[in-house]
C-alpha positions in Angstrom: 0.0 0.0 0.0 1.3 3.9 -1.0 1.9 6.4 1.6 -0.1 9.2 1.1 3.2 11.5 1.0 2.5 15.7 1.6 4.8 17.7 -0.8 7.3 18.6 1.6 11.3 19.6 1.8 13.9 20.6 4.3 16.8 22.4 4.2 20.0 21.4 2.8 23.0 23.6 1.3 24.9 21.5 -1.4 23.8 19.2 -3.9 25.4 18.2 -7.4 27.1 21.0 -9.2 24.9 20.9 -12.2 24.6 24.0 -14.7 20.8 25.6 -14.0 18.8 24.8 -16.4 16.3 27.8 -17.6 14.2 26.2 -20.3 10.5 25.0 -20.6 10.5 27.2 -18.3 11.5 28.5 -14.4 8.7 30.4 -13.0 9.0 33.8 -13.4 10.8 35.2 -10.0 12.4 31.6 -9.0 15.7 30.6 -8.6 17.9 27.7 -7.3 18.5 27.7 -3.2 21.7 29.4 -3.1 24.6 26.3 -2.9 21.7 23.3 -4.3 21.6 22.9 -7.6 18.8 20.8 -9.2 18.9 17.9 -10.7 19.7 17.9 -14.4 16.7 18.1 -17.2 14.3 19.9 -14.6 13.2 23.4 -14.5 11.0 24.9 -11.4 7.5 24.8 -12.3 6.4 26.2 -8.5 8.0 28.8 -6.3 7.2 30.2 -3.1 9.1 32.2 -0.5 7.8 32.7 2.8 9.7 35.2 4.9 8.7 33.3 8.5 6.5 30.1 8.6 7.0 26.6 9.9 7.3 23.3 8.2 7.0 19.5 10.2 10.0 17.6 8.9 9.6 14.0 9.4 12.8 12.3 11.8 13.4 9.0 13.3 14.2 8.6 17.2 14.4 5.3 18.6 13.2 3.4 15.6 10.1 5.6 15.4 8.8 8.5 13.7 7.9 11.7 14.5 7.8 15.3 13.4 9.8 18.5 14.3 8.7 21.9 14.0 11.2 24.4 12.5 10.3 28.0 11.9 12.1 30.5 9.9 12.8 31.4 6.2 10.9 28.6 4.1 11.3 27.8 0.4 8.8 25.3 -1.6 10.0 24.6 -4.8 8.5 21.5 -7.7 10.4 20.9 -10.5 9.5 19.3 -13.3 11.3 16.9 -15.4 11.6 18.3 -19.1 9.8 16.8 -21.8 12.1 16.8 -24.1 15.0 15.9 -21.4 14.5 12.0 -22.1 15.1 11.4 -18.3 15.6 8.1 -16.9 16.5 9.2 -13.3 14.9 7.5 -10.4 13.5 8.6 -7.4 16.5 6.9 -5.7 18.5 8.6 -7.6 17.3 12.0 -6.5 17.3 11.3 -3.1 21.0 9.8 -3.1 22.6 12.9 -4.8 20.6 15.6 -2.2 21.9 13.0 0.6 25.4 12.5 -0.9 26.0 16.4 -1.0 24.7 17.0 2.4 26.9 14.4 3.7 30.1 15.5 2.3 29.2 19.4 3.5 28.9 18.1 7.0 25.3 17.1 6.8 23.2 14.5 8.3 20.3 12.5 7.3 17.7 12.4 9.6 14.8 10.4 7.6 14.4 8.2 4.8 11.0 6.1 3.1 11.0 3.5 2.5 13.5 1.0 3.4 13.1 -0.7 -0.2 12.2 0.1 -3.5 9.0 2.3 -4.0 7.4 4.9 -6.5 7.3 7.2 -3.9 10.2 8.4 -1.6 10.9 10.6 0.7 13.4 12.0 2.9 14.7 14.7 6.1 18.2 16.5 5.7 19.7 18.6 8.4 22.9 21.0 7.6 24.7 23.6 8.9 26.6 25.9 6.9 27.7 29.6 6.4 26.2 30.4 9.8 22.7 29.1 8.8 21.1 25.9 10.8 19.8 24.4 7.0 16.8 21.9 7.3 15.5 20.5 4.2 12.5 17.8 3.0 12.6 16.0 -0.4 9.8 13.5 -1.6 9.8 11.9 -5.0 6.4 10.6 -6.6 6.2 8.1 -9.6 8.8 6.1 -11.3 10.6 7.9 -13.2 9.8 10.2 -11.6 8.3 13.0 -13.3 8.3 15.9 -10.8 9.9 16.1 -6.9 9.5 18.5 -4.4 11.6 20.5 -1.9 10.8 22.4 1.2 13.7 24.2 2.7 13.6 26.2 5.8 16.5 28.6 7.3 15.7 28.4 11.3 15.6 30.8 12.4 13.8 32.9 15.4 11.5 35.4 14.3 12.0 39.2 14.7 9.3 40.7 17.2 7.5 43.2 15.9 4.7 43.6 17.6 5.0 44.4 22.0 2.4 44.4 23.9 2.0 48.1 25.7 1.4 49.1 28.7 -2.1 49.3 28.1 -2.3 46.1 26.7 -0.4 45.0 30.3 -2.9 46.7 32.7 -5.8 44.9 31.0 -4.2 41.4 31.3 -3.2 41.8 34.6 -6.6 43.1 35.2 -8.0 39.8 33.8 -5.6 37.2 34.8 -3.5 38.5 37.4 -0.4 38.0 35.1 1.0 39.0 31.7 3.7 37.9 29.6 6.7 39.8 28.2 7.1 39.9 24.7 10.3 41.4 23.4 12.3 40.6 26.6 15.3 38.8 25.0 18.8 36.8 26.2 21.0 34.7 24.7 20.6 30.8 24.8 21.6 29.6 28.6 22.9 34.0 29.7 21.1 36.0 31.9 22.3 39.5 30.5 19.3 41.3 28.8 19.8 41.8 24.8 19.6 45.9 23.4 16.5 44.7 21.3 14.4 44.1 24.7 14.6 48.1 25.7 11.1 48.6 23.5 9.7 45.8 26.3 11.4 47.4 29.3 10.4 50.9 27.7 6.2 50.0 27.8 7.0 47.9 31.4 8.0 51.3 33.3 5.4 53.1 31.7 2.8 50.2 33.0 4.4 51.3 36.5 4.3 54.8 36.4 0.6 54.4 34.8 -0.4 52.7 37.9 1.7 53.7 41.1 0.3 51.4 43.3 1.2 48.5 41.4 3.7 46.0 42.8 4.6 42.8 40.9 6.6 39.9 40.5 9.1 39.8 38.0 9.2 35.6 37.3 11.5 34.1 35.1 10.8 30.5 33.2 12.9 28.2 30.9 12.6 24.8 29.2 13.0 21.6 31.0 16.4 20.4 28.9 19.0 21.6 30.9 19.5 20.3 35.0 17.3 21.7 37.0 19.5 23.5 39.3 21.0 25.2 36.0 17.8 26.1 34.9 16.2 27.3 38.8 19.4 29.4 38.6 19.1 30.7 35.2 15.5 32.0 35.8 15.9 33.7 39.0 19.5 35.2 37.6 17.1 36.8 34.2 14.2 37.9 36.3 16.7 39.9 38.4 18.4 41.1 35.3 14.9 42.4 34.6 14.1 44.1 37.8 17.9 45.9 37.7 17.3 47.3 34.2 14.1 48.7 35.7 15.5 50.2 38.9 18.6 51.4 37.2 17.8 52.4 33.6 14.0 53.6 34.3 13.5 54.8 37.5 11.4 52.4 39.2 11.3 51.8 42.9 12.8 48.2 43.7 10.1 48.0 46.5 7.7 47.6 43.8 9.5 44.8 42.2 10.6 41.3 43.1 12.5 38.6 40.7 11.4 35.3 41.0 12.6 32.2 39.5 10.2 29.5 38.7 12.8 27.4 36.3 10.7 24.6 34.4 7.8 24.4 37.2 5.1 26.2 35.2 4.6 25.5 31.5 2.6 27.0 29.0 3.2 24.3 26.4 4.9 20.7 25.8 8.7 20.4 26.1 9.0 17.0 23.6 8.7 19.9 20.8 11.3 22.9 20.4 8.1 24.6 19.5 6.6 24.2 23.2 10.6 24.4 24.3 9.8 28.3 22.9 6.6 29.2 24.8 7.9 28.3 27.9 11.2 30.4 27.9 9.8 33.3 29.1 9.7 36.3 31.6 6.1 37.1 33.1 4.7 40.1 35.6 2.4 38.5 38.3 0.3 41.1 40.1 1.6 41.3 44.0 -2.1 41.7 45.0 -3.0 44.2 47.9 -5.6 44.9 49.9 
């Protein structure tokens, strides 16, 4: 029985040197991923670039499957064999050469269907090069095949654009006692606040001085995939980095503040997934509630 396989690629970032070929015809606008050729005789009949989105790669851990979720830059290409090409590549074929040139760039593969000969194949490529983690889905259909398709994504994390303001804060802490920061940055596993979270700290002084009876906790949460003492550290050391900015930078009264860190106790999503390992790195205000 066929697997019912999505159109679906990852990213890669070296596959065989072939000379592009721009007949019968590219899509107006496309082009080759920069450093992955195509395979010889096709031309990209679809083209899409997405500045941010996501994409479920299929992996294998522990004999079984399972999806990851990578965000960042995503490409979805389909090419299209030539007419006139008289192709006799396979879909094995396809998959080996995308596999061969991750491998000898430093590459791994991290999924491949099926085990034998099929029509339809399919497979999960992970590379890092130039500076850019490189994930990238391939899936074959027919025999020879007469199209494949290639999903690329650049991970990345996505720039913040949108903070929530002070007003926005008030109301939730209205509602729900709590709010969480948006915009509050650090570096992976450092405490030390990033110059891109001032618009965050800006809109949480102005919450403050908005409302001078307001006291609140400043609480500090992280994934559960370092030790837990690292990460109970870690949270409490980035909530305080958070009230000193506060004190120091913006004027607020430190009896108004407290940093507390709650490490992995209190998550907003699942940690299997790096998605849910996202959501639940955070810093949050929690109303001090007063009579």
């Amino acid at each position: 029985m066929k697997r019912n396989l999505q159109p679906m690629v990852v990213a890669l970032t070296c596959v065989l040197v072939a000379p592009m070929v721009f007949g019968q015809t590219d899509q107006p606008g496309s082009r080759d991923y920069p450093g992955i050729s195509r395979m010889p005789g096709y031309y990209i009949s679809s083209y899409k670039e997405s500045q941010f989105d996501s994409f479920a790669f299929t992996t294998k851990e522990g004999g079984k499957e399972k999806k990851q979720a990578v965000e960042g830059k995503r490409y979805d290409f389909r090419y299209d064999a030539k007419k006139d090409a008289g192709l006799t590549t396979t879909s094995l074929q396809i998959l080996r050469n995308y596999q061969n040139a991750a491998r000898s760039a430093g590459g791994q593969v991290l999924y491949e269907y099926p085990d034998g000969s099929a029509d339809d194949r399919e497979t999960t490529i992970h590379l890092v090069q130039g500076g850019s983690d490189v994930w990238m889905a391939i899936v074959t259909r027919q025999h020879p095949p007469s199209a494949y398709y290639l999903t690329i994504i650049e991970k990345q994390a996505m720039q913040q654009e949108v903070a929530a303001d002070a007003n926005a804060m008030a109301h939730d802490l209205d509602e729900t006692g709590r709010v969480a920061l948006h915009g509050i940055h650090f570096d992976t596993g450092k405490s030390e606040l990033k110059p891109d979270s001032e618009p965050a700290l800006i809109e949480i002084a102005k919450l403050l001085k908005l409302n001078p009876a307001l006291k609140v906790y400043i609480v500090g949460h992280t994934d559960m995939t370092a030790d837990l003492a690292i990460n109970m550290k870690l949270s409490q050391t980035r909530a305080q980095s958070v009230v000193n900015a506060l004190v120091a930078q913006y004027g607020v009264g430190s009896s108004r503040l407290i940093a507390f860190g709650a490490g992995p106790y209190a998550p907003v999503a699942s940690n299997k997934t790096e998605e849910g390992r996202a959501k639940n790195r955070r810093v949050e205000l929690v109303e001090i509630a007063t009579n």
